[in-house]
N, C-alpha and C positions, 0 to 999 in steps of 0.2 A: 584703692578705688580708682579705676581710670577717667580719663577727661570723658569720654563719651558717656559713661554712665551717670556719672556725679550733672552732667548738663543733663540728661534726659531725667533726671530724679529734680531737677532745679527748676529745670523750664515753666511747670507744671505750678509748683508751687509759687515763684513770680508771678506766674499769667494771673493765678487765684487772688493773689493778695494786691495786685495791681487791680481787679477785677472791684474787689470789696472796696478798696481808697478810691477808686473812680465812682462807685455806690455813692459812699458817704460823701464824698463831693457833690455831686449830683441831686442827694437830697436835701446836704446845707443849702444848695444854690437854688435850690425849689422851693427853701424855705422854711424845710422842716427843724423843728424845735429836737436840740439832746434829750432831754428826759421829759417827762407829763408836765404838760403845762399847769398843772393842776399843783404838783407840787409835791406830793405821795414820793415819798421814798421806795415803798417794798417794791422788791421785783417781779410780783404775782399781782396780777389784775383778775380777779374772779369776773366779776360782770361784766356782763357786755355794755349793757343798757346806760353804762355812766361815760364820762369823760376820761377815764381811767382805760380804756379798753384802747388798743394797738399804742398805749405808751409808756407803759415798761418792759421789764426782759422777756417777761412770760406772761400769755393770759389764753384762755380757751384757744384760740383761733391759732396759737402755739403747736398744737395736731396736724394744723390744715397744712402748715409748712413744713410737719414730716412727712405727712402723705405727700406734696409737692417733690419730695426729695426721693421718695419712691418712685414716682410715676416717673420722672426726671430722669431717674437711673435706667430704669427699666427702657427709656426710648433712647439715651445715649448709648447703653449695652448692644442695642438693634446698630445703630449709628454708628457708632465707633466698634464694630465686635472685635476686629483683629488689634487694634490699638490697646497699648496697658491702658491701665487701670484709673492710673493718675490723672489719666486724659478725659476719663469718662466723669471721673471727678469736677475734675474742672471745667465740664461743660455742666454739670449738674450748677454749679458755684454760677458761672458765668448766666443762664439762663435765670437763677433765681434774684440776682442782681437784677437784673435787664427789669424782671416782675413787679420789683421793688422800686425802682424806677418809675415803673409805666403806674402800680398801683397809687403811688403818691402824688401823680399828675392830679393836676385839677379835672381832670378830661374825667379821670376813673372816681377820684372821690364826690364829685355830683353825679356821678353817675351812680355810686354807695349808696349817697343820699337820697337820688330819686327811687330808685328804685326796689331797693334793698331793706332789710330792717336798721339798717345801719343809719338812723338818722341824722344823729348826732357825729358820725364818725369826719373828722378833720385831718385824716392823715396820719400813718407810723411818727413816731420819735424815732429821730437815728439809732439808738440804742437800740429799740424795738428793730427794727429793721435787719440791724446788725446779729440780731438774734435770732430772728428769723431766718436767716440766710445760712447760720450755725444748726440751727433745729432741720434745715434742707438737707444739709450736710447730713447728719447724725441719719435722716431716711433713707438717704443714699447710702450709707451705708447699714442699716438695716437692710436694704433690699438686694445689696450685695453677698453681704451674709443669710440671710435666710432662700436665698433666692428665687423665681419667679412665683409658684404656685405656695410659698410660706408667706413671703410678705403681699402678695394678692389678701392672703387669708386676714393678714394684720390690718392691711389697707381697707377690708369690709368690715372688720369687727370696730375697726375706728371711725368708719362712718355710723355705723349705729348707733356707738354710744355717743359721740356728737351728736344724734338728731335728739334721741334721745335723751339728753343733758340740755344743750342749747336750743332744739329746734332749727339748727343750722351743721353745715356741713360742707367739705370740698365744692362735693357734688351739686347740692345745694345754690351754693356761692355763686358756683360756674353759670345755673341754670338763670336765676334769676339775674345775673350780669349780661348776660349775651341775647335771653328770651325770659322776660319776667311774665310771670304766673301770677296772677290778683291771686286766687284761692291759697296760694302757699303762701304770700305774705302776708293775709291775713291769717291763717294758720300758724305763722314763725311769732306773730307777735300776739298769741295767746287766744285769737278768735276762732 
């Protein structure tokens, strides 16, 4: 393997994992708690509605950060087209960090709580987070593999069963964070 390629195979992966350790710095330094403050071992959070929910490895909202990782791909692909693969990667990594970042700000979680069904919600557990950022990963590459018009398809049948299931969804999320809607939040939490 020569120097040029063994660096362009390295860079990539560096950039990522420096990417993720500046993450979890970032979110110790914000304050966020390793594991559920609650104290729950399993690494599945079914409910949303508890204190359990964005603080183990996986729970519903686990989807929303593979569609992230789709959508991610799908705009680095545009962004980066001539550039391998690895790049595209690592911008998908890099963006979902930054997300994770900004979503455990104080700024965004009253902003959860005012506006959102998310009343209760205090913020990811680094773990969560960290997992989060791995379930990005895993969309990114589903949306590599299947490519544009397949994981489009994934990406609509996953919103469905998300509204469906939860009454929440990406799409959902995005609306009521940027432009909240009284009639869906009443609708999200069962009225």
């Amino acid at each position: 393997m020569n120097e040029k390629y063994r660096n362009s195979v390295m860079y990539p992966r560096i950039a990522i994992a420096v990417c993720i350790a500046l993450m979890v710095a970032g979110l110790y330094w914000q304050g966020r708690v390793w594991w559920c403050k609650v104290g729950d071992l399993s690494p599945w959070s079914s409910d949303i509605w508890t204190a359990h929910n964005s603080q183990h490895f996986f729970d519903p909202y686990t989807f929303t950060h593979i569609l992230h990782g789709v959508a991610f791909f799908w705009i680095a692909d545009l962004i980066l087209k001539e550039k391998p693969l690895r790049w595209k990667f690592f911008l998908v990594i890099l963006v979902e960090c930054l997300w994770e970042l900004l979503e455990n700000s104080n700024l965004i979680i009253e902003r959860y709580r005012t506006v959102t069904i998310s009343l209760d919600y205090y913020g990811d557990s680094i773990l969560n987070s960290l997992s989060d950022v791995l379930c990005c990963a895993f969309g990114a590459f589903i949306a590599y593999k299947l490519k544009f018009w397949r994981s489009l398809a994934y990406f609509a049948i996953t919103e469905i069963i998300l509204l469906l299931w939860l009454r929440d969804n990406l799409t959902l999320n995005i609306i009521m964070l940027i432009y909240p809607i009284d009639a869906i939040r009443i609708w999200q939490s069962g009225g």
